[in-house]
Every structure is written in structure tokens, then in C-alpha cells.
The first five atom37 places (N, CA, C, CB, O) and aatype in JSON, in Angstrom:
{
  "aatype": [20, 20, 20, 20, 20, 20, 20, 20, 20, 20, 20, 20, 20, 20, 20, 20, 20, 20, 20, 20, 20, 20, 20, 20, 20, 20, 20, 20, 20, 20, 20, 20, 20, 20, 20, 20, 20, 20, 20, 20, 20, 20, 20, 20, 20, 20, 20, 20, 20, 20, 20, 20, 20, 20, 20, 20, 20, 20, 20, 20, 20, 20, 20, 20, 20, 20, 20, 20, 20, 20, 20, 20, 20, 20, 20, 20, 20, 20, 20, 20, 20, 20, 20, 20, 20, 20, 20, 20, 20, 20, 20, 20, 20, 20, 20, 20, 20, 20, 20, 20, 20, 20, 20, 20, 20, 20, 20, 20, 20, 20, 20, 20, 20, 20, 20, 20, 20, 20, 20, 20, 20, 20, 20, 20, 20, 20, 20, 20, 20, 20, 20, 20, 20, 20, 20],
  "atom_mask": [
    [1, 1, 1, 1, 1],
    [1, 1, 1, 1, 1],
    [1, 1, 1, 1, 1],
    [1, 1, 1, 1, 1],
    [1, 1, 1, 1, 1],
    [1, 1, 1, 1, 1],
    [1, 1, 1, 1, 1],
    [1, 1, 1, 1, 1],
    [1, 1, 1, 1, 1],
    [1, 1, 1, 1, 1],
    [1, 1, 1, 1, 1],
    [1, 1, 1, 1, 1],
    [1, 1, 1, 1, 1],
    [1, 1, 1, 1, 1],
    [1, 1, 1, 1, 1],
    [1, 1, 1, 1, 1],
    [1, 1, 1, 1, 1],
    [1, 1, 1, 1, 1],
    [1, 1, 1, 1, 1],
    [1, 1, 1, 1, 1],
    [1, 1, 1, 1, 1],
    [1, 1, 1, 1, 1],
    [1, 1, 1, 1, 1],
    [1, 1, 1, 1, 1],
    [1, 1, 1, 1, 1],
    [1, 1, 1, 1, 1],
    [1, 1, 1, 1, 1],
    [1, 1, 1, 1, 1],
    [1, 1, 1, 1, 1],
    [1, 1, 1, 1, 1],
    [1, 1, 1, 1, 1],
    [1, 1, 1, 1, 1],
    [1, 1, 1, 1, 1],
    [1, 1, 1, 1, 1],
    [1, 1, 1, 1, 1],
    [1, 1, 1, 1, 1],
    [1, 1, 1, 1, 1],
    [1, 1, 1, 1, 1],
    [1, 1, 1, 1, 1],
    [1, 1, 1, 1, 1],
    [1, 1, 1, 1, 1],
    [1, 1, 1, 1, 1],
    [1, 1, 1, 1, 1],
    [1, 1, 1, 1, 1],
    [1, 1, 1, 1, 1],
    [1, 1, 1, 1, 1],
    [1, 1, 1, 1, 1],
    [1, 1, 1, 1, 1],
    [1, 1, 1, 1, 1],
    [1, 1, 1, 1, 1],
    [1, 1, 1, 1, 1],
    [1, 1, 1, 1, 1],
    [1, 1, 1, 1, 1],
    [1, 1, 1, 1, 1],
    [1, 1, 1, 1, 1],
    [1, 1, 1, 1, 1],
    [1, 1, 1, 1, 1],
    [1, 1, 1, 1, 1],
    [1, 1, 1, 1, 1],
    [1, 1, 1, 1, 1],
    [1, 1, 1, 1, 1],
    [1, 1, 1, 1, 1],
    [1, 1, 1, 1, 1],
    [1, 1, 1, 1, 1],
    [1, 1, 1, 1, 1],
    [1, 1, 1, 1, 1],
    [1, 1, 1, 1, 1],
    [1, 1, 1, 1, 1],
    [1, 1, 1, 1, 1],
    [1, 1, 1, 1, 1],
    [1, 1, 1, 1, 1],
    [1, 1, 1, 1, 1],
    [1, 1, 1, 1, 1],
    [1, 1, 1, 1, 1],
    [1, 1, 1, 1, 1],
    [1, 1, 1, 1, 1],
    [1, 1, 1, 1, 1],
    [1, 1, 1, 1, 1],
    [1, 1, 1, 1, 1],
    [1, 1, 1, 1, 1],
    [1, 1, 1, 1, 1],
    [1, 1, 1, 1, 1],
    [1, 1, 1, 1, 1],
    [1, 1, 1, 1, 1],
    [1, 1, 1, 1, 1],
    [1, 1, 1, 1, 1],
    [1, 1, 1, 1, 1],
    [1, 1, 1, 1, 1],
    [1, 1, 1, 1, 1],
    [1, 1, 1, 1, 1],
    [1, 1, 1, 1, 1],
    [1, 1, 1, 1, 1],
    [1, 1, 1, 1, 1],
    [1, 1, 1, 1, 1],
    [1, 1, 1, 1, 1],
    [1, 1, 1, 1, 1],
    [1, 1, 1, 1, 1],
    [1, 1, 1, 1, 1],
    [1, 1, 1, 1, 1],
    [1, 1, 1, 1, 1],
    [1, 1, 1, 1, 1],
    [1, 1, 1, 1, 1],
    [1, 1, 1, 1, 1],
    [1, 1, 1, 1, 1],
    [1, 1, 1, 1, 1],
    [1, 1, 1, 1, 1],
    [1, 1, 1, 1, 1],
    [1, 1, 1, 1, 1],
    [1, 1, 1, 1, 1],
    [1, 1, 1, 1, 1],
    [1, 1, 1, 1, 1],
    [1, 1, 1, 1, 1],
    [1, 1, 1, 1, 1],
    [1, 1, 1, 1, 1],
    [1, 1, 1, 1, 1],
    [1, 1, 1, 1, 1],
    [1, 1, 1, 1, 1],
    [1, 1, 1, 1, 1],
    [1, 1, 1, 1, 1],
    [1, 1, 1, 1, 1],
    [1, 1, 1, 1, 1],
    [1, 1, 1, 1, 1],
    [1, 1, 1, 1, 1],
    [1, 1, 1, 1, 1],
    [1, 1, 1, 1, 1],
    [1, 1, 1, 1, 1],
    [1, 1, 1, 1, 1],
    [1, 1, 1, 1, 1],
    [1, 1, 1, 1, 1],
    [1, 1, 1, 1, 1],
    [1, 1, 1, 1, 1],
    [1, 1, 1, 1, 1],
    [1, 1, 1, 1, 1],
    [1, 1, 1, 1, 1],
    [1, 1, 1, 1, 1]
  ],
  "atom_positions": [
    [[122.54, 99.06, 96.41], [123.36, 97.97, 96.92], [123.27, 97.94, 98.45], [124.82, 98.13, 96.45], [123.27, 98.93, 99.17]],
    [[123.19, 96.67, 98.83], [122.89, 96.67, 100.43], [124.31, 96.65, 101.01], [121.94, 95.25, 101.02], [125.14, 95.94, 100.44]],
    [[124.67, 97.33, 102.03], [125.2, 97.81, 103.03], [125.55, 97.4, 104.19], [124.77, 98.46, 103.18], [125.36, 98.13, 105.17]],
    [[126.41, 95.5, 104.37], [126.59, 95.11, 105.48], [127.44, 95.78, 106.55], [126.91, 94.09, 105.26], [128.56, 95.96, 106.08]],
    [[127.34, 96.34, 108.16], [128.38, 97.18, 108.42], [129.17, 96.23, 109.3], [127.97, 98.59, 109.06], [130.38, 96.4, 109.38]],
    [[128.64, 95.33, 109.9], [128.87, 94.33, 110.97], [127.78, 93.0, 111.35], [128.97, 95.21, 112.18], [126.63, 92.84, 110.92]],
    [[128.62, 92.04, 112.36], [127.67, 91.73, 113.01], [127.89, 92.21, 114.38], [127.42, 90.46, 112.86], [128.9, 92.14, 115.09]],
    [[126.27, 92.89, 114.68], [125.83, 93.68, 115.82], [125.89, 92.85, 117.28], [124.33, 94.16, 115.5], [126.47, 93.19, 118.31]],
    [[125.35, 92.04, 117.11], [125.08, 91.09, 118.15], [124.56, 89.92, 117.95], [124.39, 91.53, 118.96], [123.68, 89.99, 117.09]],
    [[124.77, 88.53, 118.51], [124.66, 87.38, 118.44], [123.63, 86.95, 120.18], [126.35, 86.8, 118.12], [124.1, 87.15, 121.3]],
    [[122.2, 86.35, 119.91], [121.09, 86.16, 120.65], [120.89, 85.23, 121.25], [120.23, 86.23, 120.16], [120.67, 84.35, 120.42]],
    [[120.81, 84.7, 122.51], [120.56, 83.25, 123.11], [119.83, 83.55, 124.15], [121.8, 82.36, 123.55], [120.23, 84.16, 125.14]],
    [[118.48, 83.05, 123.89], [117.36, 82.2, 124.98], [117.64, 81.32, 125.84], [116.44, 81.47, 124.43], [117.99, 80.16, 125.64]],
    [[117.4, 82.13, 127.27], [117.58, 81.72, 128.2], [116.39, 81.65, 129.11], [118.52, 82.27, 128.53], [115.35, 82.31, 129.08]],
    [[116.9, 80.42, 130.18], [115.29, 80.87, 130.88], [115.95, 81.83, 132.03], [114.1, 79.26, 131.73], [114.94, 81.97, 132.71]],
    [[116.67, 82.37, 132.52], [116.97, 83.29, 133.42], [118.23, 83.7, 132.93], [116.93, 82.85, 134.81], [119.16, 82.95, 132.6]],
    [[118.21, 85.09, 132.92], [119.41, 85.78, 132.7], [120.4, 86.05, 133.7], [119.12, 86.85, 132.25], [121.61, 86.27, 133.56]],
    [[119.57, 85.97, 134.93], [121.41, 85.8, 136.53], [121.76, 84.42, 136.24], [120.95, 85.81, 139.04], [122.91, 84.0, 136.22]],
    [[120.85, 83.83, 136.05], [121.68, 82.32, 136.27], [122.59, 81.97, 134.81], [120.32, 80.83, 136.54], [123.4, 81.04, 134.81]],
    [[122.43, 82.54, 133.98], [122.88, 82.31, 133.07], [124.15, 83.24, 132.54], [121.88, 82.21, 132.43], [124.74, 83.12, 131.47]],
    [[124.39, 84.25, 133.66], [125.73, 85.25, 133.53], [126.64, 84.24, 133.93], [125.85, 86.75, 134.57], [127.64, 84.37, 133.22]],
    [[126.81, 83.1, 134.86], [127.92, 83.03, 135.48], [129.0, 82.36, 134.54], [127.69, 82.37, 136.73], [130.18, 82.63, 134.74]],
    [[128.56, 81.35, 133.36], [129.1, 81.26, 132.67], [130.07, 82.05, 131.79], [128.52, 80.9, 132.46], [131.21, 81.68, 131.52]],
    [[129.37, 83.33, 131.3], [129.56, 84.48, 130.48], [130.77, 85.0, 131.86], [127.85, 85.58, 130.01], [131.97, 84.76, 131.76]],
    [[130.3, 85.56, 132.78], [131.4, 85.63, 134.25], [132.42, 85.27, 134.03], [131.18, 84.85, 135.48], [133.38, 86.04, 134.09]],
    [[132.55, 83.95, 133.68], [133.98, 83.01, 133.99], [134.61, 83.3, 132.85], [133.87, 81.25, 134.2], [135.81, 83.53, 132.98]],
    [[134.18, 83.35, 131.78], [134.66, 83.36, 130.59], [135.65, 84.98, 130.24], [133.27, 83.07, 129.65], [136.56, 85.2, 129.45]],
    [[134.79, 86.04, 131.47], [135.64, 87.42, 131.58], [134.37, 88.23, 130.59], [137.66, 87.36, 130.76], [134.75, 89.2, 129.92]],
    [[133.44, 87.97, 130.55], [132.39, 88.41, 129.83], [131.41, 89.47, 130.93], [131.59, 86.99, 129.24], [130.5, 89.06, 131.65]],
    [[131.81, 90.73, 130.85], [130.73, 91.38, 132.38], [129.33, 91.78, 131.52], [131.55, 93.33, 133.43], [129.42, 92.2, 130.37]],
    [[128.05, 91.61, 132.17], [126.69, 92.0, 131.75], [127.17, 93.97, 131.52], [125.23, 91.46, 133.31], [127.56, 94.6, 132.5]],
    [[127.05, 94.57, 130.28], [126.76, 95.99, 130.35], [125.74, 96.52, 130.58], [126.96, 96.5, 129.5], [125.73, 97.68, 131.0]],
    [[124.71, 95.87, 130.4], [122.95, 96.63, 130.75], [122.06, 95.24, 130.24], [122.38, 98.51, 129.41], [121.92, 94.43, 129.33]],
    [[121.52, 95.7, 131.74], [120.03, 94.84, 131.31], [119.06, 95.73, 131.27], [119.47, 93.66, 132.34], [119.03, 96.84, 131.81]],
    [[118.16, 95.14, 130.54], [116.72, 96.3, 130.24], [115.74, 95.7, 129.92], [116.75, 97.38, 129.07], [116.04, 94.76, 129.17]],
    [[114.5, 95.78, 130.16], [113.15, 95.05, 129.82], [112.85, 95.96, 128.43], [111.78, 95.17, 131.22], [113.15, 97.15, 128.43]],
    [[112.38, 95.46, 127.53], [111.6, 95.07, 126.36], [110.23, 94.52, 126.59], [112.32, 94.1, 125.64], [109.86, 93.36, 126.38]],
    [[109.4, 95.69, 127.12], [108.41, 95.56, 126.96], [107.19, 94.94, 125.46], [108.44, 96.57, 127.42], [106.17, 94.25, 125.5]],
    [[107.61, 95.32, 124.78], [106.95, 95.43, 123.56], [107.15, 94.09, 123.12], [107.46, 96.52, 122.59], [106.36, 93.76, 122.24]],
    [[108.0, 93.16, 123.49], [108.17, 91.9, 123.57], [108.13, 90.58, 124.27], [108.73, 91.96, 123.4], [108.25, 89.38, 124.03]],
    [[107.84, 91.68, 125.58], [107.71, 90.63, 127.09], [109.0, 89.91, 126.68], [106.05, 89.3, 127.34], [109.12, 88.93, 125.95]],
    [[109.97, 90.66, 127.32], [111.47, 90.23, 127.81], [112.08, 90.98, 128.18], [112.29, 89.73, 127.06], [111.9, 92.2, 128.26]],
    [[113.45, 89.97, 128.66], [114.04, 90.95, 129.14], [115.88, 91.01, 128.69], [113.65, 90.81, 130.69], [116.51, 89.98, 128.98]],
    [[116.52, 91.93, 128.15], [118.09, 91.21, 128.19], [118.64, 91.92, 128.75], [118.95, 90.91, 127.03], [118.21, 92.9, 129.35]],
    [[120.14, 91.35, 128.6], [121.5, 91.49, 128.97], [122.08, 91.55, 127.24], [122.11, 90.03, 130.12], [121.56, 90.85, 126.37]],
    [[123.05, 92.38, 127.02], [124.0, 92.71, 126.33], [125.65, 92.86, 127.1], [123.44, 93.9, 125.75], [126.08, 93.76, 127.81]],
    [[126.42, 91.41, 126.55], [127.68, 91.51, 127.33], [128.44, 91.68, 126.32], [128.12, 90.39, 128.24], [128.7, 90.71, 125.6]],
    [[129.07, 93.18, 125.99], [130.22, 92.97, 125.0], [131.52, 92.27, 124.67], [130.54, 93.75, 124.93], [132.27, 91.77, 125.51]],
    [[131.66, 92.28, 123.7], [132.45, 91.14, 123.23], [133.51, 91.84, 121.77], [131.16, 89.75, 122.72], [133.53, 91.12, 120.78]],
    [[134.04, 92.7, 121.73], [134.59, 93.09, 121.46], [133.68, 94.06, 120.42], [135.48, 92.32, 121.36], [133.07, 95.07, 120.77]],
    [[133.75, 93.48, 118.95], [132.85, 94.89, 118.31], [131.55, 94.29, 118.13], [133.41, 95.64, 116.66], [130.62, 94.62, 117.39]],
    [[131.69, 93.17, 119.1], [129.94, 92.91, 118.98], [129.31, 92.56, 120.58], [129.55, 91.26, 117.77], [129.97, 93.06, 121.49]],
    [[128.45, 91.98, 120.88], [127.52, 92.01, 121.84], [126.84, 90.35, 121.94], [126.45, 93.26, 121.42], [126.45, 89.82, 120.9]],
    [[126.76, 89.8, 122.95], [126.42, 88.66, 123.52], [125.17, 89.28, 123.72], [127.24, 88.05, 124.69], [125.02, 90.25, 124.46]],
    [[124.03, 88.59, 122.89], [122.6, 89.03, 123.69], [121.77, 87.97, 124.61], [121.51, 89.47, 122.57], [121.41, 86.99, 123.96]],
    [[121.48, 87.97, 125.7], [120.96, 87.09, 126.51], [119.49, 87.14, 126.72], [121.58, 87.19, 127.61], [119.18, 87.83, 127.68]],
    [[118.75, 86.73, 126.24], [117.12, 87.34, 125.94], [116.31, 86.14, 127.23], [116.38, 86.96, 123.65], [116.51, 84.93, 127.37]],
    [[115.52, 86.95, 127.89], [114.54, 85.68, 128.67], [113.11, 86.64, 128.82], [115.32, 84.99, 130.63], [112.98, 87.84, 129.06]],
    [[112.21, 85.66, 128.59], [110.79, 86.25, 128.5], [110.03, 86.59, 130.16], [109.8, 84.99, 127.55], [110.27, 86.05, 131.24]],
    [[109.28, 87.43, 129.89], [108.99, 87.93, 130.71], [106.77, 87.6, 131.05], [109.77, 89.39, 130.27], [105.94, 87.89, 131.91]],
    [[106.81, 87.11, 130.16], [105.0, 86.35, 130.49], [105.27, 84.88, 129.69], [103.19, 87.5, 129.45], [105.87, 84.72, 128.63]],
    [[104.73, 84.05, 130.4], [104.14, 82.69, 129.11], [103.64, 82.55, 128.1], [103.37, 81.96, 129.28], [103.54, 81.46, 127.55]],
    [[103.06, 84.01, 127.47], [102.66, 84.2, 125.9], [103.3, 85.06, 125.5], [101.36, 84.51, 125.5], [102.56, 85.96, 125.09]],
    [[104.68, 85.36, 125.36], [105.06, 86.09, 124.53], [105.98, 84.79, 123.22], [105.96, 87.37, 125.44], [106.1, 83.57, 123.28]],
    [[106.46, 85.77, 122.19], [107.22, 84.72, 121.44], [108.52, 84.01, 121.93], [107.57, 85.3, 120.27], [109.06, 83.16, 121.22]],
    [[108.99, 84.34, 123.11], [110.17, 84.59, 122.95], [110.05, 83.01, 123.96], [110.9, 86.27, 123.39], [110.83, 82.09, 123.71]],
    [[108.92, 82.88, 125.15], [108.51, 81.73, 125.84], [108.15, 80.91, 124.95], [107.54, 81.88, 126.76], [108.83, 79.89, 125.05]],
    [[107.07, 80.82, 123.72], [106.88, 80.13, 123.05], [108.33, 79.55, 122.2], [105.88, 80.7, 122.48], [108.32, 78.43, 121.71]],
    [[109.33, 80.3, 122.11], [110.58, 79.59, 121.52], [111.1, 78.99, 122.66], [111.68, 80.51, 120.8], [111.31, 77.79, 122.46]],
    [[111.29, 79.24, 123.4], [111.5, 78.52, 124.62], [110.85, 77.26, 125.2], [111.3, 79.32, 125.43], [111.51, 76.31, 125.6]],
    [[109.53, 77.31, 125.21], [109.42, 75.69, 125.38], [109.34, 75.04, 124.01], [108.04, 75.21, 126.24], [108.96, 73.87, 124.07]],
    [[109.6, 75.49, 122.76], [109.63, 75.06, 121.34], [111.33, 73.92, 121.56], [109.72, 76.85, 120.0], [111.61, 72.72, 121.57]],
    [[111.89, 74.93, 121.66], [113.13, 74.76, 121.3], [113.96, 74.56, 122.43], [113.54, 75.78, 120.55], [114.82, 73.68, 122.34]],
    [[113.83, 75.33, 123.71], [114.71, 74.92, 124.95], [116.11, 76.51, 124.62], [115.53, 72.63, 124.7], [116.48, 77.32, 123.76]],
    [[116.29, 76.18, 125.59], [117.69, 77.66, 125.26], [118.69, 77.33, 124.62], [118.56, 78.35, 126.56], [119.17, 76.21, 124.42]],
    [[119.03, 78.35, 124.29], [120.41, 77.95, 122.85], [120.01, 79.37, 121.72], [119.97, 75.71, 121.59], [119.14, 80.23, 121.82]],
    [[121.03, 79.15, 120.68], [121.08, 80.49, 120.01], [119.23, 80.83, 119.54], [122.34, 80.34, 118.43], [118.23, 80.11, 119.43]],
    [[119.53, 82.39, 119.37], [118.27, 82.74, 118.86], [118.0, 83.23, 117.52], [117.83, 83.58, 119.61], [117.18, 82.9, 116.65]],
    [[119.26, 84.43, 117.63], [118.85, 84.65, 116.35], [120.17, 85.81, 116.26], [117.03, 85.16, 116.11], [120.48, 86.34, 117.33]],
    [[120.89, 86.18, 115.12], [122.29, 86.45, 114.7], [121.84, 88.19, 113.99], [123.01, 84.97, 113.35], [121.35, 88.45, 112.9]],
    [[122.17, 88.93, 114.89], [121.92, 90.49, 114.42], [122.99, 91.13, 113.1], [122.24, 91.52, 115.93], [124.2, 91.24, 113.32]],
    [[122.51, 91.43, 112.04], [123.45, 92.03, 111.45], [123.01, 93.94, 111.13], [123.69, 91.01, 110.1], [121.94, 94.43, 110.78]],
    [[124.17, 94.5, 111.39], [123.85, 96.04, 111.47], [124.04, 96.45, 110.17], [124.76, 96.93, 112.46], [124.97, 95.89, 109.59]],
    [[123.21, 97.53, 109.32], [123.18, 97.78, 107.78], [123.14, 98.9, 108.17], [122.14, 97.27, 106.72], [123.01, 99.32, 109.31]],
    [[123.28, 99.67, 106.78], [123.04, 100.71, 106.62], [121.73, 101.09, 105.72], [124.12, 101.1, 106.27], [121.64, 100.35, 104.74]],
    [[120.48, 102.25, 105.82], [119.44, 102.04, 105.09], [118.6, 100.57, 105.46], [119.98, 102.14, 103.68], [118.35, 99.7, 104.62]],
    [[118.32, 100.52, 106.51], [117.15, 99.53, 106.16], [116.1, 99.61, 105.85], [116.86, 98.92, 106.8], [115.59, 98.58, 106.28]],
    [[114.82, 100.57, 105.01], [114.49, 100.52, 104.47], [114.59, 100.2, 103.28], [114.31, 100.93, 104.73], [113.63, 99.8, 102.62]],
    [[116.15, 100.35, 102.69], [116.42, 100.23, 101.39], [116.65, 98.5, 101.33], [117.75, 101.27, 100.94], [116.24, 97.68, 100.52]],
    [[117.29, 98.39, 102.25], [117.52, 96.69, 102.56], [116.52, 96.07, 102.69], [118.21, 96.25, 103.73], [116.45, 94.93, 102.23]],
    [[115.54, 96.6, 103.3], [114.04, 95.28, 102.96], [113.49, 95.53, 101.88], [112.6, 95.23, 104.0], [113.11, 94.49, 101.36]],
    [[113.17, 96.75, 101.06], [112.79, 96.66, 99.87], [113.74, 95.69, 98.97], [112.68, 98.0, 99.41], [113.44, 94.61, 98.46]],
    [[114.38, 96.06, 98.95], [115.99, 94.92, 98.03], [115.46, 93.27, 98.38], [118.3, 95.21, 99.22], [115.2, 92.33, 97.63]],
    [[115.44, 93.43, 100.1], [114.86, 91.99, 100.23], [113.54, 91.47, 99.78], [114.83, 91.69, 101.48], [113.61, 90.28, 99.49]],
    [[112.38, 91.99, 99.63], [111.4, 91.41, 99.33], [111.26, 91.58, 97.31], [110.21, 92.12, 100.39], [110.74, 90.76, 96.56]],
    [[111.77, 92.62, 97.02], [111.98, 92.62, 95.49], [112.64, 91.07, 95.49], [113.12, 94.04, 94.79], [111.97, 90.34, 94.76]],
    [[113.76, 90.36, 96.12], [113.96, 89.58, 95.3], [113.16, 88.08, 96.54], [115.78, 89.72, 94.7], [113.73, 87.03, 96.84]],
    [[112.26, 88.38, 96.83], [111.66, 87.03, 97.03], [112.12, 86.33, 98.81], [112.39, 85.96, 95.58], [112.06, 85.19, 99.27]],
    [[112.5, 87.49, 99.34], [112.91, 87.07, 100.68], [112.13, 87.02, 101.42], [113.7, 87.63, 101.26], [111.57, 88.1, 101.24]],
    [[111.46, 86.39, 102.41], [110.25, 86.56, 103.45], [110.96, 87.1, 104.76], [109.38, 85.0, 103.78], [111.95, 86.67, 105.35]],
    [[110.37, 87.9, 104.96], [110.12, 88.85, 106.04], [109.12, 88.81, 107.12], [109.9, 89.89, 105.52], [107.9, 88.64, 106.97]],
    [[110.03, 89.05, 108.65], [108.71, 88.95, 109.57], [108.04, 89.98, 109.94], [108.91, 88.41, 110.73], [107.08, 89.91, 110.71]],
    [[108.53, 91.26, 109.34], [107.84, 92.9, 109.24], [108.09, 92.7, 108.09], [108.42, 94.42, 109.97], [109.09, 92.11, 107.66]],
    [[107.05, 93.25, 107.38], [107.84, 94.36, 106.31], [107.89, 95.91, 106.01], [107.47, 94.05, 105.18], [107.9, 96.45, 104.9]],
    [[107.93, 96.54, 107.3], [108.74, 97.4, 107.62], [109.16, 97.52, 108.74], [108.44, 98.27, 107.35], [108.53, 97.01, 109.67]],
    [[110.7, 98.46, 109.03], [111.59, 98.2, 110.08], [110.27, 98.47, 111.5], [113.19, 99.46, 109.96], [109.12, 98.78, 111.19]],
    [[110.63, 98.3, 112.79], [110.1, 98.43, 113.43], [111.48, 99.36, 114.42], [109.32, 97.18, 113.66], [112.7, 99.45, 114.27]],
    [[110.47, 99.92, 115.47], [111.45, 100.96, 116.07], [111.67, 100.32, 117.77], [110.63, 102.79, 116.0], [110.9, 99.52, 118.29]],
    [[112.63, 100.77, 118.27], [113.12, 100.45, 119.67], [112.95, 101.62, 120.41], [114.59, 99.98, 119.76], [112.76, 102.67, 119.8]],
    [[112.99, 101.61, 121.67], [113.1, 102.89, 122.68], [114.26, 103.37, 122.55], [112.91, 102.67, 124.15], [114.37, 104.57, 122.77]],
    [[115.68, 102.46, 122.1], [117.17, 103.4, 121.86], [117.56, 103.68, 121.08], [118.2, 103.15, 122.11], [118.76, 103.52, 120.86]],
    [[116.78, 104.24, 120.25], [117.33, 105.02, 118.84], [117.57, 103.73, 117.82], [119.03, 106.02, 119.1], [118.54, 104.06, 117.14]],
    [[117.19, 102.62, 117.47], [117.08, 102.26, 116.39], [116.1, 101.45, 115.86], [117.95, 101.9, 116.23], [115.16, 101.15, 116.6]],
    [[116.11, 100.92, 114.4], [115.3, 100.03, 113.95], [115.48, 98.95, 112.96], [114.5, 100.62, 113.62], [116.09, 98.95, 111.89]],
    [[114.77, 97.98, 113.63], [115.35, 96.71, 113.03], [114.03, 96.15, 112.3], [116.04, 95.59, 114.26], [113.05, 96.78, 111.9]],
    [[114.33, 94.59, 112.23], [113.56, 93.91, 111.11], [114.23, 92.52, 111.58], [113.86, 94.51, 109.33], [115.21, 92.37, 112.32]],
    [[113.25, 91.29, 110.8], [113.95, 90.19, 110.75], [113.62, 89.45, 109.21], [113.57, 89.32, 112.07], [112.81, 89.56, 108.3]],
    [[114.67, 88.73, 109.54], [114.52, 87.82, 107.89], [113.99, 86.7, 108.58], [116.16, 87.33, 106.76], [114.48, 86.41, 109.67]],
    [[112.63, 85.75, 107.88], [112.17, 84.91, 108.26], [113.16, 83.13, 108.36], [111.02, 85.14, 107.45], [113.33, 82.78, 107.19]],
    [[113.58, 82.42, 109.01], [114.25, 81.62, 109.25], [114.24, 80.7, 107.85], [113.85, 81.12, 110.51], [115.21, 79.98, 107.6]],
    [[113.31, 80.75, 107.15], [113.02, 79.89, 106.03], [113.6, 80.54, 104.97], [111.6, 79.61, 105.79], [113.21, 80.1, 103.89]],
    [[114.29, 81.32, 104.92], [114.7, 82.11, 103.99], [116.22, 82.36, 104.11], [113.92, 83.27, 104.05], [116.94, 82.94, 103.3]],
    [[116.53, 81.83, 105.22], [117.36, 82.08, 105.78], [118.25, 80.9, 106.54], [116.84, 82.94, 106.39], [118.91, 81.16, 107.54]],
    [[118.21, 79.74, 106.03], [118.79, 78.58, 105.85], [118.49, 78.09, 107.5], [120.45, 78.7, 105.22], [119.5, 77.86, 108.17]],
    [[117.32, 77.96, 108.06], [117.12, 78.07, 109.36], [117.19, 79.04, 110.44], [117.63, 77.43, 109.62], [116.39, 79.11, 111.38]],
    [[118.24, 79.82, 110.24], [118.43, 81.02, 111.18], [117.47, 82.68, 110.99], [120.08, 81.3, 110.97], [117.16, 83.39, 110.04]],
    [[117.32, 82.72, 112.25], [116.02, 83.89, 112.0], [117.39, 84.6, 112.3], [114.23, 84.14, 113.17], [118.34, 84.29, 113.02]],
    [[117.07, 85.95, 111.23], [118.15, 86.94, 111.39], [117.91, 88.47, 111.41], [119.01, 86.72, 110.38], [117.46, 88.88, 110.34]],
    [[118.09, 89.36, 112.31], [117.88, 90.49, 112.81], [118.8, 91.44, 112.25], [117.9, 90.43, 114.13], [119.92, 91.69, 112.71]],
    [[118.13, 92.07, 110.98], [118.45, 93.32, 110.5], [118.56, 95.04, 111.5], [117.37, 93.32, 109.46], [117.65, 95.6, 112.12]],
    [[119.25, 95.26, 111.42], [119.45, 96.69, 112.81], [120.05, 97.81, 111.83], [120.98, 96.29, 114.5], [120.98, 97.67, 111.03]],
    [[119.12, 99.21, 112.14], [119.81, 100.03, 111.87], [119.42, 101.06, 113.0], [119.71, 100.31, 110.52], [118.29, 101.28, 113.43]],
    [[121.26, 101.99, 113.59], [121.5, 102.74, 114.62], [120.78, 103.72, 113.63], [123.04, 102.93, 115.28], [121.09, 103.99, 112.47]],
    [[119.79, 104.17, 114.36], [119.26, 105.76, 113.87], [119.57, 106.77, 114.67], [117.77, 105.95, 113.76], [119.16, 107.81, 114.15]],
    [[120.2, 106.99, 115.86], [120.22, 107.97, 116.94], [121.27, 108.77, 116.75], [120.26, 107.44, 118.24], [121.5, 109.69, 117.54]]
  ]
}
């Protein structure tokens, strides 16, 4: 049985992440860490938000995916993190019953965890980011 624990964090494409704090600013929202994501050519901000996290994502070359959603789509949400438990067990569960996947297996981060995504088509439009804390 899959194992929802939360939602982790909620994602929005931006084309600059200073210019795009001041809003988050006003609102009483402070940036906790920014960090480049290499492995993705980007870069975010994570502003907490009580038991979850504002993610502010902006790309860092003109060919990565994250630019290509960006001049696709323009900024606005990206994509809605939910934290599990076992994600291996959760993508097997998912593709046994017919879910498309944009790995199909988790992939790893530099901070101790690993995630996955559910393909947007599967997923009533929204691309959605499976996370599990391994550290």
C-alpha cells in the first residue's frame, strides 16, 4: 500500500529568482536556501511555508528543461511535490497499474533524497514529484 506522508513542496518557474522573492517578501515568506542544481541547469529557492515549502525554480542555460518550460509555458506553477514513504515500492505500484512515469526509477539528489515524477498525462495535467527523505 502506498504511503502518502505530505505535500513536500509546491514548484513555480520563474525567470529570476531575486526578482521574484519580493512578492514571497511581502507576503512574510523569507528565501531559506538557494542552491544550484546542477544536474538540471537550475537554480532554487525553497521558502517555507509552514509544513511545506514554496519552490522557486529558474534555469540556469537555454537548453535545459526547465527553460524549455519556460518559453513553453511562461512562469507559473510547475509541478506539486508529494513526500512518500518507499519509493521504490510506489513506482513499482505505479507502473503495475498503468501510470507513466518520467524515470522509472527514483533518481538521487546531492541532499539525501530521491525522487521521481508522474508524467503530466497521467496525472490530469499536473507533472507531479514523488520525494523520498533518505538521509
Amino acid at each position: 500500500m502506498i504511503k502518502v506522508k505530505k505535500i513536500n513542496h509546491i514548484a513555480i518557474v520563474v525567470d529570476h529568482i531575486e526578482d521574484s522573492l519580493s512578492l514571497w517578501n511581502i507576503l512574510g515568506l523569507e528565501s531559506g536556501r538557494i542552491r544550484d542544481v546542477p544536474q538540471h541547469e537550475s537554480r532554487v529557492a525553497f521558502l517555507p511555508l509552514g509544513d511545506l515549502e514554496i519552490e522557486l525554480v529558474e534555469p540556469t542555460s537555454d537548453s535545459s528543461g526547465i527553460a524549455r518550460y519556460l518559453a513553453k509555458h511562461g512562469p507559473g506553477l510547475h509541478h506539486i511535490c508529494i513526500e512518500v514513504e518507499d519509493i521504490d515500492g510506489v513506482l513499482a505500484t505505479l507502473e503495475e497499474k498503468g501510470i507513466d512515469l518520467i524515470y522509472g526509477k527514483p533518481q538521487s539528489s546531492d541532499d539525501g533524497r530521491k525522487y521521481a515524477f508522474i508524467h503530466p498525462k497521467s496525472a490530469n495535467g499536473v507533472l507531479v514529484e514523488l520525494y523520498e527523505d533518505i538521509a
